[in-house]
C-alpha positions as a printed Julia matrix, in Angstrom:
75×3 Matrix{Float64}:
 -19.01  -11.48  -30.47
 -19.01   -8.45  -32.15
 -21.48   -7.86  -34.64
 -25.21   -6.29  -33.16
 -27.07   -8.44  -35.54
 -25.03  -11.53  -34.2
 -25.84  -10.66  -30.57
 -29.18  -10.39  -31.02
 -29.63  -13.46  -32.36
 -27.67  -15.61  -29.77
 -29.76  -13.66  -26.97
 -33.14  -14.14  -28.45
 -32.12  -18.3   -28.73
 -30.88  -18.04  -25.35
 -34.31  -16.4   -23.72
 -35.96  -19.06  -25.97
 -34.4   -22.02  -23.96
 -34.06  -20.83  -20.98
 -37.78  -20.51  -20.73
 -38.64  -23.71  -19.52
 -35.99  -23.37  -16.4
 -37.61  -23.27  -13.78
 -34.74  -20.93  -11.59
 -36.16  -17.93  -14.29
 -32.55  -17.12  -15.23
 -31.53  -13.77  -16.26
 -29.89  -12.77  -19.21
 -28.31   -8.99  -18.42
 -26.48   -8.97  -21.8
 -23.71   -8.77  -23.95
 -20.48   -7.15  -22.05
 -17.97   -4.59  -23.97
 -15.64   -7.63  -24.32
 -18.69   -9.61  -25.78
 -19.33  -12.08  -23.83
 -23.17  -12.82  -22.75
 -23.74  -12.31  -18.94
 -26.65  -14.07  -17.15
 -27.21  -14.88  -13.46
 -29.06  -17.97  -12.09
 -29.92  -18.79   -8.5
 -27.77  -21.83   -7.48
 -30.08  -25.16   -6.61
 -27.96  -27.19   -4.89
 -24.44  -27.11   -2.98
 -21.97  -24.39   -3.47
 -18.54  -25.23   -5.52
 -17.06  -24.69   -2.11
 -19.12  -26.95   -0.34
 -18.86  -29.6    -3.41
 -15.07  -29.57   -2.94
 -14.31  -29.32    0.62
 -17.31  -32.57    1.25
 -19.78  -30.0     3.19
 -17.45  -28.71    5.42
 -16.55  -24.96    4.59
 -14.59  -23.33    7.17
 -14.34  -19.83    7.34
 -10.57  -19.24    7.58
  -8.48  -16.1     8.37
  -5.8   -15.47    5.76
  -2.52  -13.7     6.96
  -3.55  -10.91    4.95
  -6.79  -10.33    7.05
  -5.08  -11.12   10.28
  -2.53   -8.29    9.49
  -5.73   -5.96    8.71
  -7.12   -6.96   11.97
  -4.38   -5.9    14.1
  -3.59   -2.63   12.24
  -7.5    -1.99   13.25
  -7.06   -3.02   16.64
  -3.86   -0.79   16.98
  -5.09    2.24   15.92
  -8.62    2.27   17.82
């Protein structure tokens, strides 16, 4: 979305509904490639946690274990 008067408009609907949430989103703004960024605090499970059934595991990838042993070898 281009056009300031366009922008403005979407945003001031936007604030207008999201009044009633009760998270208090925030609307930053429009972005260069104008698209409206907002942030809202997550209520419930994470995507990760939604997808793997609860049980996120925190897993090296052989990109970090390579990183890890180039740190190792040169302390």
């Amino acid at each position: 979305m281009r056009r300031r008067d366009s922008q403005e408009s979407v945003n001031r609907v936007l604030r207008h509904a999201l009044n009633q949430d009760p998270l208090r989103p925030h609307v930053v703004g429009f972005t260069k490639l104008g698209l409206l960024e907002m942030t809202r605090r997550r209520r419930g499970a994470s995507l990760a946690e939604i997808l793997t059934g609860g049980t996120v595991v925190p897993r090296k990838t052989p990109w970090t274990v390579a990183l890890e042993a180039l740190r190792a070898v040169s302390r």
